[in-house]
Backbone as JSON Lines, residues from 0, in Angstrom:
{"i":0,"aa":"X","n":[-46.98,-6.77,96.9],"ca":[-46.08,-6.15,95.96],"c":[-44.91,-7.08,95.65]}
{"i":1,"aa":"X","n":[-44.44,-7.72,96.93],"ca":[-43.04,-8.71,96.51],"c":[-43.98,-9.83,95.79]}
{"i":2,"aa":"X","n":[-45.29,-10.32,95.5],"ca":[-45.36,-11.61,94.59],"c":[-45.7,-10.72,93.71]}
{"i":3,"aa":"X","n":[-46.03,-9.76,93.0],"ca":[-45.82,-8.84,91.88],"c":[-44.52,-9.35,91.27]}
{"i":4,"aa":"X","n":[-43.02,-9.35,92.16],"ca":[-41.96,-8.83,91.64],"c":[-41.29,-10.46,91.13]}
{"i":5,"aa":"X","n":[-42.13,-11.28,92.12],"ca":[-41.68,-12.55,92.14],"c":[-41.97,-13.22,90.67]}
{"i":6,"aa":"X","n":[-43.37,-12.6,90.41],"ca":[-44.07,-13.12,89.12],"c":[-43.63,-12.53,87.5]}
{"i":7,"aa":"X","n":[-42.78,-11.36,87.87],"ca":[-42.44,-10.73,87.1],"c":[-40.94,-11.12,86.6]}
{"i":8,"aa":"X","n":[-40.29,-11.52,87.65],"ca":[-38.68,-12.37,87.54],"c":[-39.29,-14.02,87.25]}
{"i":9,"aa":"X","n":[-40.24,-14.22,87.51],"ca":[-40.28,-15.87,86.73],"c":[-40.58,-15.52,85.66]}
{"i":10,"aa":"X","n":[-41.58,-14.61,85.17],"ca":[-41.86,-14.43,83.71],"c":[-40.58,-14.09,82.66]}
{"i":11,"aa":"X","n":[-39.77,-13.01,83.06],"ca":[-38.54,-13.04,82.36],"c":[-37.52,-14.3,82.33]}
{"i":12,"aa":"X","n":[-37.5,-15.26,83.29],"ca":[-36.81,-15.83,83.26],"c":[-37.71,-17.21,82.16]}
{"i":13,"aa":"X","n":[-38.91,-17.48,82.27],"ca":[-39.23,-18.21,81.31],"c":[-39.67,-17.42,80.01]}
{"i":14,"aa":"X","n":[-39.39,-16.17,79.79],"ca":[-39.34,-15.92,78.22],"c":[-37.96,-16.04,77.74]}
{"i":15,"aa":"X","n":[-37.0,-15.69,78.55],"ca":[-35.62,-16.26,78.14],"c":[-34.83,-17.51,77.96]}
{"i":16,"aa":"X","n":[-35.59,-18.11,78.74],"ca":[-35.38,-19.61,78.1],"c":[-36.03,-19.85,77.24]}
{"i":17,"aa":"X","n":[-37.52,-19.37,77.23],"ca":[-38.05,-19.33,75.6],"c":[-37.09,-19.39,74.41]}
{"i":18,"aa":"X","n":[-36.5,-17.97,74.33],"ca":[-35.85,-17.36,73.25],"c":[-34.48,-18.39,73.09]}
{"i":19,"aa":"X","n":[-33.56,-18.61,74.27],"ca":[-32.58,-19.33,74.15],"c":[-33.4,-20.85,73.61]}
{"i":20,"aa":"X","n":[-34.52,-21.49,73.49],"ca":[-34.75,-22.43,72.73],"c":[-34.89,-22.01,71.33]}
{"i":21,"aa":"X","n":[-35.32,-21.3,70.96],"ca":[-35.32,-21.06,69.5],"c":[-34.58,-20.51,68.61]}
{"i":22,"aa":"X","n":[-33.48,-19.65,69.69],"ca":[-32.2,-19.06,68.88],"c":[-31.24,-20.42,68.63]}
{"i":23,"aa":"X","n":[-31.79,-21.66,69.55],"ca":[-30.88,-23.54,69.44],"c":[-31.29,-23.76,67.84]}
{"i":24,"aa":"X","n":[-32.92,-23.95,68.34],"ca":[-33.62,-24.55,66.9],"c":[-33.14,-23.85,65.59]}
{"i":25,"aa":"X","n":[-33.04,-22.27,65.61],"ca":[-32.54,-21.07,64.4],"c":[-31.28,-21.91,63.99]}
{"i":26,"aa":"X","n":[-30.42,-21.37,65.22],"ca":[-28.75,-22.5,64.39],"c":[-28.57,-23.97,64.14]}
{"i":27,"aa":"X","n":[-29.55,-24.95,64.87],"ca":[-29.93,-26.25,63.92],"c":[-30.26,-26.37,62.77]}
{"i":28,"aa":"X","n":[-31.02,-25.42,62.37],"ca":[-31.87,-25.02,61.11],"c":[-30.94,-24.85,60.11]}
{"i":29,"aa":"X","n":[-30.08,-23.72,60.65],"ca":[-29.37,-23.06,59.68],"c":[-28.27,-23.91,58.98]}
{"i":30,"aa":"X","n":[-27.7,-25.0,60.51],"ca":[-27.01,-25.91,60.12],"c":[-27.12,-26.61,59.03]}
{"i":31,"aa":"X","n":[-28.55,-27.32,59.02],"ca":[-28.83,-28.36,58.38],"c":[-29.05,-27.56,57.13]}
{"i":32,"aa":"X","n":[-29.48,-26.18,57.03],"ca":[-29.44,-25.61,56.05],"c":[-28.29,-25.4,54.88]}
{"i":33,"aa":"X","n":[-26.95,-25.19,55.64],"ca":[-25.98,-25.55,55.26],"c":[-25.39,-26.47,54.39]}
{"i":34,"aa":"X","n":[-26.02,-27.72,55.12],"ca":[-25.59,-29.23,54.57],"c":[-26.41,-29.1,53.47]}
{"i":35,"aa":"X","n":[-26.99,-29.14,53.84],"ca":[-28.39,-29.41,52.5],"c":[-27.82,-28.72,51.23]}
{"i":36,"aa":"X","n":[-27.64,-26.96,51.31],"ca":[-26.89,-26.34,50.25],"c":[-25.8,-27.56,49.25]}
{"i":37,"aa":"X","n":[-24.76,-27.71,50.42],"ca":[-23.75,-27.97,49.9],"c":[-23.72,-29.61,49.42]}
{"i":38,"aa":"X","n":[-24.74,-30.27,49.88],"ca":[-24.95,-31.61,49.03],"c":[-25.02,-31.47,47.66]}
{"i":39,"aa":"X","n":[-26.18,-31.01,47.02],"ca":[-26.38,-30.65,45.7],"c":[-27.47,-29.23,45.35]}
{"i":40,"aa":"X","n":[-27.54,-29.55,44.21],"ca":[-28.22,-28.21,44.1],"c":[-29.81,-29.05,43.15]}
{"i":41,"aa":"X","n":[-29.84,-30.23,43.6],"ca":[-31.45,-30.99,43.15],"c":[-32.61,-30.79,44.52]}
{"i":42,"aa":"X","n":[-31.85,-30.46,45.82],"ca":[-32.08,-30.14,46.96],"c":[-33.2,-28.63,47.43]}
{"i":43,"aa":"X","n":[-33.44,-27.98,46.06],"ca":[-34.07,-26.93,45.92],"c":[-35.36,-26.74,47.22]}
{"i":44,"aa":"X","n":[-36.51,-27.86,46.91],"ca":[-37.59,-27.88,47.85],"c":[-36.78,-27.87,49.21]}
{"i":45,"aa":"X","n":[-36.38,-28.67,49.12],"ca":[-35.82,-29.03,51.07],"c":[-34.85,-27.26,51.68]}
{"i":46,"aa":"X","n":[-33.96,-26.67,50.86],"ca":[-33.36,-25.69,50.98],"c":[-35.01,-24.34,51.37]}
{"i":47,"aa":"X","n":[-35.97,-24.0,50.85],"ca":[-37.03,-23.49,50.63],"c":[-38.06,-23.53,51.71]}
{"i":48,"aa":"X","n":[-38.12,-24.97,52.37],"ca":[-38.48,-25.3,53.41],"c":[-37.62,-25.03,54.73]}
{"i":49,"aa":"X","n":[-36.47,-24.88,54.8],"ca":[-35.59,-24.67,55.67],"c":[-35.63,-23.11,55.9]}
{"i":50,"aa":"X","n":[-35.46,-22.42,55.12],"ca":[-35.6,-21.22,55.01],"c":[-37.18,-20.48,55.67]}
{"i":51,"aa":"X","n":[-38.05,-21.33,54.72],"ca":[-39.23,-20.88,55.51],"c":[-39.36,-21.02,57.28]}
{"i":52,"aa":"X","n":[-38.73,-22.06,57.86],"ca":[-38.56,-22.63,58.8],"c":[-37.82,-21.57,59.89]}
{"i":53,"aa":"X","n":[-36.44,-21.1,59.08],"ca":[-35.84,-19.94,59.57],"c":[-36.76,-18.54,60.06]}
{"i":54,"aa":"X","n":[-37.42,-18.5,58.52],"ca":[-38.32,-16.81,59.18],"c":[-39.44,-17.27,60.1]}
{"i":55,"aa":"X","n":[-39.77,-18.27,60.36],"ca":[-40.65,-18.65,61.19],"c":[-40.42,-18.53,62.6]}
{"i":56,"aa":"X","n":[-39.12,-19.34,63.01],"ca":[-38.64,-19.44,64.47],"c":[-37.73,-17.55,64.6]}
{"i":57,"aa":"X","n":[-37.95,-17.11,63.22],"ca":[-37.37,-15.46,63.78],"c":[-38.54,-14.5,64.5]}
{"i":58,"aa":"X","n":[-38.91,-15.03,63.52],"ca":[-41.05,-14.28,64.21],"c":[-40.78,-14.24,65.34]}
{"i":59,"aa":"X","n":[-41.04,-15.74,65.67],"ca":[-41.28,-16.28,67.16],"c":[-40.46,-15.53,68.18]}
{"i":60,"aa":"X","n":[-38.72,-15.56,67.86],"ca":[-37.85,-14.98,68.67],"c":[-38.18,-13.21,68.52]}
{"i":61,"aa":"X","n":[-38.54,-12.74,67.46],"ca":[-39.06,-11.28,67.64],"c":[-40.41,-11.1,68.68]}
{"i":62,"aa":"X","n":[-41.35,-12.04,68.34],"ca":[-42.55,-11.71,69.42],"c":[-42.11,-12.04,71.07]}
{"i":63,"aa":"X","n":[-41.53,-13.11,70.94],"ca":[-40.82,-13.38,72.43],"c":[-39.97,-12.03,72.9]}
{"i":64,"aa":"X","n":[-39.56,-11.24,72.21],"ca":[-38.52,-9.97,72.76],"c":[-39.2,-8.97,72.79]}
{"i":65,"aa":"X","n":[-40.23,-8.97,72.23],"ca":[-41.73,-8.03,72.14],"c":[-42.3,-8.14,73.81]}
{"i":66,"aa":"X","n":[-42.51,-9.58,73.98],"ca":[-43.31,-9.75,75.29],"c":[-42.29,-9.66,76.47]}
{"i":67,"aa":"X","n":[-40.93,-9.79,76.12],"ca":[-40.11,-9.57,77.45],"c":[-40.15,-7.76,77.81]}
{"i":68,"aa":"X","n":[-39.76,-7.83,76.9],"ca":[-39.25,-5.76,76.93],"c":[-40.98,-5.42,77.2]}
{"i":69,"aa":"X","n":[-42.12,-5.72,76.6],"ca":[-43.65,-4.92,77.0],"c":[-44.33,-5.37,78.18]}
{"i":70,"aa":"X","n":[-43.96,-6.88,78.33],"ca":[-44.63,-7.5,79.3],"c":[-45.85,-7.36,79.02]}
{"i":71,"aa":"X","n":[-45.9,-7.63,77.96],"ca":[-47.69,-8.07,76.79],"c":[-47.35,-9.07,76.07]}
{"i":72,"aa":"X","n":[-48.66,-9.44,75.8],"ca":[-48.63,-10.9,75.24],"c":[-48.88,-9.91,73.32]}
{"i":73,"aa":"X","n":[-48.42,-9.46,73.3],"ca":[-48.47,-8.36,71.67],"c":[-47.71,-9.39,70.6]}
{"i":74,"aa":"X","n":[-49.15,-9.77,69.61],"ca":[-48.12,-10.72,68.51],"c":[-48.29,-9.94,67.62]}
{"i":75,"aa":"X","n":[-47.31,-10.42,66.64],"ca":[-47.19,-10.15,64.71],"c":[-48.09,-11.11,64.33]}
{"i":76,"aa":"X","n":[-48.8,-10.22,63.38],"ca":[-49.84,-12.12,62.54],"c":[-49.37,-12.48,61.8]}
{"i":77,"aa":"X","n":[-48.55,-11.88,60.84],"ca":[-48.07,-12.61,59.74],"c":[-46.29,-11.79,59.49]}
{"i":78,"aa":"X","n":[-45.49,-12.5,59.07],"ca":[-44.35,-11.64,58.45],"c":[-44.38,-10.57,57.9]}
{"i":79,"aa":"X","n":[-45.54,-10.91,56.84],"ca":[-45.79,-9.39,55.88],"c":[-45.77,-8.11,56.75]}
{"i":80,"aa":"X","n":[-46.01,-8.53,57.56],"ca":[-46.15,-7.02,58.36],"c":[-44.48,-6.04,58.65]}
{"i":81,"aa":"X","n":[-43.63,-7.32,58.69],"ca":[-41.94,-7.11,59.0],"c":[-41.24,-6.53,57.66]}
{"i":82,"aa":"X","n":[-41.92,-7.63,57.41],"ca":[-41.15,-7.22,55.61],"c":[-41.55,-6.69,54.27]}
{"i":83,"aa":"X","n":[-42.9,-5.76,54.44],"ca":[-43.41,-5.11,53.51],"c":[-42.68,-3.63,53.02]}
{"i":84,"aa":"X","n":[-41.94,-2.97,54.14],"ca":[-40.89,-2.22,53.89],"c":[-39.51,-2.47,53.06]}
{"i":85,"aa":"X","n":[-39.58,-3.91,53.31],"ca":[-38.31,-4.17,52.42],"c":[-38.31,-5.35,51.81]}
{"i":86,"aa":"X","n":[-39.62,-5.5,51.18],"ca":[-40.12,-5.73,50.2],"c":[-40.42,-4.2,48.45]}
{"i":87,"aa":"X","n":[-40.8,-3.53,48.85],"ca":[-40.83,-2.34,48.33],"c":[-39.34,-1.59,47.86]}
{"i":88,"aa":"X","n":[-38.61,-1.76,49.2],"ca":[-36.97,-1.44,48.66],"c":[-36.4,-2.57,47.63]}
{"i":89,"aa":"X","n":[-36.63,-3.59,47.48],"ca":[-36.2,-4.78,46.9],"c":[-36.93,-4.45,45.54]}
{"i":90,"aa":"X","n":[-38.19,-4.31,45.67],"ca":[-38.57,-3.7,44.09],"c":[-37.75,-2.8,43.56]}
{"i":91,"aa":"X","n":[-38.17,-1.88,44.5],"ca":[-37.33,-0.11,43.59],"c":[-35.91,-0.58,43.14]}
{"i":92,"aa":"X","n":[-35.02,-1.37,43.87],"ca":[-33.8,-1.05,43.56],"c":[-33.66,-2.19,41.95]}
{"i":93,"aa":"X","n":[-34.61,-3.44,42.17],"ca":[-34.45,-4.4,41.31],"c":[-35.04,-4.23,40.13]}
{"i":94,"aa":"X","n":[-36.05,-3.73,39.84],"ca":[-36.86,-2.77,38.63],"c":[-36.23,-1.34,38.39]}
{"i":95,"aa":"X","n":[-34.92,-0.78,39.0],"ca":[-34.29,0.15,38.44],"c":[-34.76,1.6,39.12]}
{"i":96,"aa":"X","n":[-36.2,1.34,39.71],"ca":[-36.59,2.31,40.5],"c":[-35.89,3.12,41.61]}
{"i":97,"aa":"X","n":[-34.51,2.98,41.76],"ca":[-33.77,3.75,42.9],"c":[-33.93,4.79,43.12]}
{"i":98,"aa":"X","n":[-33.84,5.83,42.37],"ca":[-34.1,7.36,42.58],"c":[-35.0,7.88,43.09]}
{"i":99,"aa":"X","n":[-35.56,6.96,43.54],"ca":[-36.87,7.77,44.35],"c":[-37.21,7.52,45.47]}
{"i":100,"aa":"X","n":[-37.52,8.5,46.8],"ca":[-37.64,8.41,47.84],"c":[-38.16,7.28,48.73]}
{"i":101,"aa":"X","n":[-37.07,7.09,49.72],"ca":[-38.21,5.71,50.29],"c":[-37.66,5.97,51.54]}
């Protein structure tokens, strides 16, 4: 039972250093995301790529907080799955569609 508990405190402790690596990489990202903005605005692709880069390492840090809190290896396959809800709100409100239940 104690290497149960043993295996269970290394596992949290290496999904949290997990996460503390990618919440580094997120604000590097964002950094450079930053710069990039504020150089120019011919910078379009590189800004697009950064961004994609962002929802990527968020995944990651969402499935990593998935497997700490379940203690399952439980992934997302794709974003769409996160953001199809508010994707749909982003329509309704942007096509004028507000008034209606969501």
């Amino acid at each position: 039972m104690e290497a149960i508990g043993d295996l269970m405190t290394t596992h949290h402790k290496k999904t949290a250093a997990d996460m503390t690596l990618i919440r580094d990489e997120i604000k590097g990202i964002t950094d450079r995301l930053g710069k990039v903005e504020a150089s120019s605005d011919s910078n379009t692709n590189q800004i697009m790529d950064l961004q994609v880069a962002i929802k990527d390492l968020q995944q990651k840090t969402l499935q990593q907080e998935i497997q700490m809190k379940t203690g399952t290896d439980k992934t997302i396959s794709s974003s769409d799955e996160l953001q199809t809800p508010y994707r749909r709100l982003n329509y309704r409100i942007l096509s004028g569609n507000s008034s209606r239940n969501y």
